[in-house]
C-alpha positions in Angstrom: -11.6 -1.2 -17.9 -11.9 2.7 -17.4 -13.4 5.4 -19.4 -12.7 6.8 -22.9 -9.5 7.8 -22.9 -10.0 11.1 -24.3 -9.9 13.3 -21.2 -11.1 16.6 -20.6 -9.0 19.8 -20.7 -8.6 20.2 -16.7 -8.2 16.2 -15.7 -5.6 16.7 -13.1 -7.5 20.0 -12.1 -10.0 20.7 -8.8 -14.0 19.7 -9.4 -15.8 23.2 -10.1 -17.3 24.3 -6.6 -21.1 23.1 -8.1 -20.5 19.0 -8.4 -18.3 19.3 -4.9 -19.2 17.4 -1.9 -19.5 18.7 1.8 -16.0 17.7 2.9 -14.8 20.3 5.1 -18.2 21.7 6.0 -19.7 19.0 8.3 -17.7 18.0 10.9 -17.7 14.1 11.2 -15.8 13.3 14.4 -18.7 12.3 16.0 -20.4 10.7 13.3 -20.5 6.5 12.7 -18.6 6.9 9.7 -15.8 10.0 8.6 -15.0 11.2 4.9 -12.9 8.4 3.2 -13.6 5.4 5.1 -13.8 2.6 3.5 -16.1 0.4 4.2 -17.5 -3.5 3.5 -21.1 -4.6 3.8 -22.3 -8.0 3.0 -25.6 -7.9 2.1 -27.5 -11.3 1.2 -24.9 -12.7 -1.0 -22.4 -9.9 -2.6 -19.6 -8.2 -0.8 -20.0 -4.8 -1.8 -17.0 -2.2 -0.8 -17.9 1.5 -1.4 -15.7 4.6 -0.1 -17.5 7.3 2.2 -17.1 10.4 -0.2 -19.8 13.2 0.9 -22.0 13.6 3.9 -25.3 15.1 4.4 -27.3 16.3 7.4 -31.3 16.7 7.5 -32.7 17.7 10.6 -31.2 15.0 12.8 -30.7 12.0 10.3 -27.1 11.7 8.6 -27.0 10.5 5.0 -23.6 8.8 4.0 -22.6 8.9 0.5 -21.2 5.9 -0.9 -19.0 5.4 -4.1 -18.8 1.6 -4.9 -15.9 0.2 -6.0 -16.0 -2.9 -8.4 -12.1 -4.3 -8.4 -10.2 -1.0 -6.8 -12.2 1.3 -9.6 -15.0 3.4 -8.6 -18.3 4.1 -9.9 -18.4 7.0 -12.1 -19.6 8.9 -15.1 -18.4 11.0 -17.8 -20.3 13.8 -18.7 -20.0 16.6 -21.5 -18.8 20.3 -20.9 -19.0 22.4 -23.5 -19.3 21.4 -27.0 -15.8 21.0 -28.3 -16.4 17.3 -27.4 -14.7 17.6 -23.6 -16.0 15.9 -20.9 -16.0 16.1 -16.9 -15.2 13.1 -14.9 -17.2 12.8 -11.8 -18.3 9.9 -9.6 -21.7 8.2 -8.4 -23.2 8.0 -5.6 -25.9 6.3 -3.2 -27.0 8.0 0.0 -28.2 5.8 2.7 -29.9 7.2 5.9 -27.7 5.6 8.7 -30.6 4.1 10.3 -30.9 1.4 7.5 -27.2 1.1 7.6 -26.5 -1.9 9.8 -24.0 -4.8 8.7 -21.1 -3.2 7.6 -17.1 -2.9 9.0 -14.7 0.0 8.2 -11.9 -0.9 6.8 -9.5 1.6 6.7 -9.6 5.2 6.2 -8.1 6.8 3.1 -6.3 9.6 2.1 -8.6 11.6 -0.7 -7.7 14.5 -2.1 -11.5 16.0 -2.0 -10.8 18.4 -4.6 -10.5 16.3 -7.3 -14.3 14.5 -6.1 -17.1 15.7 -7.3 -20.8 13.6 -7.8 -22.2 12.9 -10.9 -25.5 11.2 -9.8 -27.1 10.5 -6.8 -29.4 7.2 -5.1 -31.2 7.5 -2.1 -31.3 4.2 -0.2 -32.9 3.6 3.1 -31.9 -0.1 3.5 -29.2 -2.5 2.7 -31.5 -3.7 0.1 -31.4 -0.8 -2.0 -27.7 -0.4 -1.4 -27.6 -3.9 -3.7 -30.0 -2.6 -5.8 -27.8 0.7 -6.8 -24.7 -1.5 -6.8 -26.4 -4.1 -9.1 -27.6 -1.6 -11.5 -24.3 -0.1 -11.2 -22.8 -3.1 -12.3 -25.0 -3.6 -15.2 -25.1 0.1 -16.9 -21.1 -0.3 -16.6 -20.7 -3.5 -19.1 -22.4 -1.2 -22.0 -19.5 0.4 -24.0 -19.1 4.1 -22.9 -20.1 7.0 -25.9 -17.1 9.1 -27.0 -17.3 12.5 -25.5 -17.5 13.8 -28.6 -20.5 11.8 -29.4 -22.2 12.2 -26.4 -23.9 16.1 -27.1 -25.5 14.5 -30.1 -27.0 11.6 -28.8 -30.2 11.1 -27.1 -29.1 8.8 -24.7 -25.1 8.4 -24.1 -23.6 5.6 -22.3 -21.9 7.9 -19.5 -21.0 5.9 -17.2 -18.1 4.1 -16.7 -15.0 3.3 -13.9 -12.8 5.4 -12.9 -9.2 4.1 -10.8 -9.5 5.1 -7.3 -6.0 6.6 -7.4 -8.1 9.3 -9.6 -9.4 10.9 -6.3 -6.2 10.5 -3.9 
């Protein structure tokens, strides 16, 4: 199940330079995980898999933003621009501090073309706990039925999110 399929004007277009992420600005060569890994962490009893789309520094601590995935799609919103009834697709995202980051493997790196990725909301976690708890909750706002782009300026509170294939982003 994905989003609405009404699509915005510029779908196959770049992200506007605002909702961008910091590809190409920090170097993470050095760093425990790089931009598009893809990674697994088990954490008490769910296997959660989540793609390493943004980094940020603060003073010495490294945040890593994760994008779940649930079944190959990632976890993201639709939100409106304008109001002709067009939305922008972006994604969501939990920042953990990579000192609570402990049980996890990489994967495998992916190609992403980070262009098209931009973030849509943010977590912070400081633990593996509260990695569950965003992908929980993320799992739960995602069975509600998505409001129409066109529906979503005149409502007080639109179902925006919603998942998104993850060949969206490559």
């Amino acid at each position: 199940m994905n989003c609405n399929t009404k699509t915005s004007k510029e779908e196959n277009n770049n992200v506007a330079e605002i909702f961008r992420t910091n590809y190409g600005k920090i170097n993470d060569k050095k760093l425990r995980l790089k931009f598009g890994d893809l990674i697994e962490l088990k954490i008490q009893d769910k296997t959660i898999r989540a793609i390493v789309l943004d980094i940020q520094q603060e003073n010495t601590d490294n945040w890593f933003g994760l994008c779940f995935l649930n079944n190959n799609q990632l976890f993201g919103r639709r939100i409106p621009q304008g109001f002709d009834g067009d939305c922008i697709d972006l994604l969501d995202f939990t920042f953990i501090n990579e000192k609570g980051l402990k049980t996890y493997k990489i994967l495998k790196s992916i190609k992403i073309d980070f262009e098209k990725v931009g973030f849509g909301s943010d977590s912070p976690a400081i633990n593996e706990n509260e990695i569950l708890r965003d992908y929980k909750e993320g799992i739960e706002k995602r069975k509600q039925k998505e409001t129409p782009c066109e529906k979503k300026i005149s409502k007080l509170d639109p179902v925006n999110e919603c998942y998104f294939p993850i060949t969206k982003i490559e």
